[in-house]
N, C-alpha and C positions, 0 to 999 in steps of 0.2 A: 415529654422527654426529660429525662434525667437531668441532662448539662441544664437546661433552660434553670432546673427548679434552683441552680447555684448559679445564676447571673448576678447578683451581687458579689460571692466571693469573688468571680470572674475580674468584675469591674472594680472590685478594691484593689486586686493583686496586680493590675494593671496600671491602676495608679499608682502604685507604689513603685513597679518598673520605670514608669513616666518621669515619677520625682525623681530616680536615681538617679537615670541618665541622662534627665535635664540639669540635673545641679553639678552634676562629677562632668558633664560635659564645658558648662560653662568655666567652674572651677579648673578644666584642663587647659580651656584657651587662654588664663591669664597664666596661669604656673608655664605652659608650654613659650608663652612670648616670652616671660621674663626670664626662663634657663633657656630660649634661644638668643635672649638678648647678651647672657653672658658667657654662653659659646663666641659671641662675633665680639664681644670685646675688645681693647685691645691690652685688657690688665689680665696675666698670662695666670695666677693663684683663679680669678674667677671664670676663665674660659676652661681651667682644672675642673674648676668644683662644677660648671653645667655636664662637663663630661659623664663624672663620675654619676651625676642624676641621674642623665638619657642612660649610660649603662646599667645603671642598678637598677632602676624599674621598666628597663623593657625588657629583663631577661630575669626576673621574680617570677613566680607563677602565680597570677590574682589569685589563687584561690587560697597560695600558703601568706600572700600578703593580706589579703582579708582576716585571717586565723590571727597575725602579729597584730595588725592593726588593732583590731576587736580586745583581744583578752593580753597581749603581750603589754601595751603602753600602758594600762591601765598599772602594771603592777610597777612602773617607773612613776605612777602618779599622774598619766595622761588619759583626764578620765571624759570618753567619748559615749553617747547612745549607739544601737547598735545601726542603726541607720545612716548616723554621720560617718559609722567608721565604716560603712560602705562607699561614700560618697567620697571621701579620704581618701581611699584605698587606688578605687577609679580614677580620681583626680590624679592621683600621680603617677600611677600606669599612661593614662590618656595623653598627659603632661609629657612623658619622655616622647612617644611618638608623634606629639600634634609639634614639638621641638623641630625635630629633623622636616617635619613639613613647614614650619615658615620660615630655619633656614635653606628651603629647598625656594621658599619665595623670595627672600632676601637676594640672592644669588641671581634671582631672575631677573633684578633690578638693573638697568641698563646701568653703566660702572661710566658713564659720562653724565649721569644727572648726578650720581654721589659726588664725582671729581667736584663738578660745576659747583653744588651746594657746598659742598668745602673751602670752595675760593672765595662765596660768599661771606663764608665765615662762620658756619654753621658748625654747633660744637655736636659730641657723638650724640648723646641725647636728642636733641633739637632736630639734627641730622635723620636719626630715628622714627623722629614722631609726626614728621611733616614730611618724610621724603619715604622712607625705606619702608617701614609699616604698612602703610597705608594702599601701597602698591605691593608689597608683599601679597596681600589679602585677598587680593583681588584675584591672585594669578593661583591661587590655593582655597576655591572653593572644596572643589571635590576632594584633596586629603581631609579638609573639615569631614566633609559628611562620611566619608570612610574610618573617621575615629570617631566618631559620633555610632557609628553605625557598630564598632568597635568597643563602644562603651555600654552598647544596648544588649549586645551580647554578654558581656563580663556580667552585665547587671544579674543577670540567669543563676549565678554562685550566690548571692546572696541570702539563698535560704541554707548554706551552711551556718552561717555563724545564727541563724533564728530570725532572719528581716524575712518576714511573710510577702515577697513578690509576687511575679505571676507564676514562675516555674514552682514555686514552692506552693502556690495554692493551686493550682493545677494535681502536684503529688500529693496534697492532702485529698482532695478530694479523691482521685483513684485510691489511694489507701482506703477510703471510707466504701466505695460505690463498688471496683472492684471493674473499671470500666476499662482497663489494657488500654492500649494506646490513644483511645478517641479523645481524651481528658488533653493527652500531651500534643495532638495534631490540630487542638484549637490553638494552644499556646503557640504552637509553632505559627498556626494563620495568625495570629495575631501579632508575634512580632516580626514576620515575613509581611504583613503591612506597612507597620512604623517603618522599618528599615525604607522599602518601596517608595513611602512619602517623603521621607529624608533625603532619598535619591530624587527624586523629583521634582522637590523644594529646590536642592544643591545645581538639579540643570537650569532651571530658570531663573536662577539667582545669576550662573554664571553667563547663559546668556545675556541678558540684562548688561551686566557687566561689562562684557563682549564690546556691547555696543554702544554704551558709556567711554571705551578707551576710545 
């Protein structure tokens, strides 16, 4: 069979999907805490500036912010591989929306263990780190895995700017073989898996969880 005689492109382009939207994911949950941490603030210039973040990059199109990221910053002097500036790009796409999901778990926090921890004397930080967080997280498995699962996708544009993934070694390869759709219906099985496992990682993570509270 044809496909089989390209199991190594197969298995590089998928690593390379792997790497993307394991590091642009990771990358999204510190950028997403820290612009939702200055959304909840109570300094009103840095609850501006998380705004204008969550705005600006959930309403870019990753594929025109990949194009700035990649060739635009470079000519500012901001000089990135073209993999990073994948992972960038994602990162801060992922970032606006993983934002709105753990101020969606902050909120979830019962508002008489904040009062409580405030009477103790707990400053916002400390408040944060020990109380509100940590219960945030809990209550926001599943938006993780639906921006994660959100970043697996995006990863797919990456053979615009020339980062050889799996969608892009997938279309090399029908470009060569000439094989119509069967080239693009592995990729699909394949990241109709990844996603599947991430949802399935995310239910028994939050079971777990569940049964921890």
């Amino acid at each position: 069979m044809v496909l089989w005689d390209y199991r190594g492109e197969f298995l590089d382009g998928l690593g390379v999907t792997l790497q993307l939207t394991v590091c642009a994911f990771a990358g999204a949950v510190v950028v997403g805490t820290l612009v939702a941490v200055l959304r909840i603030c109570p300094v009103t210039p840095l609850r501006a500036l998380g705004a204008v973040f969550v705005e600006v990059f959930r309403n870019v199109p990753v594929m025109s912010l990949l194009i700035l990221v990649a060739f635009a910053l470079p000519e500012i002097g901001v000089m990135m591989d073209l993999t990073t500036s994948v992972i960038v790009a994602m990162t801060c796409v992922g970032g606006a929306f993983l934002c709105e999901a753990v101020r969606g778990g902050v909120n979830a926090v019962p508002a008489g263990q904040i009062e409580a921890a405030r009477s103790l004397g707990f400053t916002f930080s400390g408040l944060l780190r020990t109380v509100v967080l940590p219960q945030a997280f809990r209550s926001m498995v599943q938006p993780l895995v639906t921006v994660f699962i959100g970043i697996l996708i995006s990863s797919s544009l990456a053979g615009v700017i020339g980062v050889r993934d799996l969608t892009a070694t997938v279309s090399s390869i029908n470009n060569r073989e000439a094989l119509g759709l069967t080239t693009f219906l592995v990729a699909a099985v394949l990241y109709l898996v990844i996603a599947l496992t991430a949802e399935g990682v995310g239910a028994r993570l939050e079971k777990r969880l569940r049964i921890l509270r």
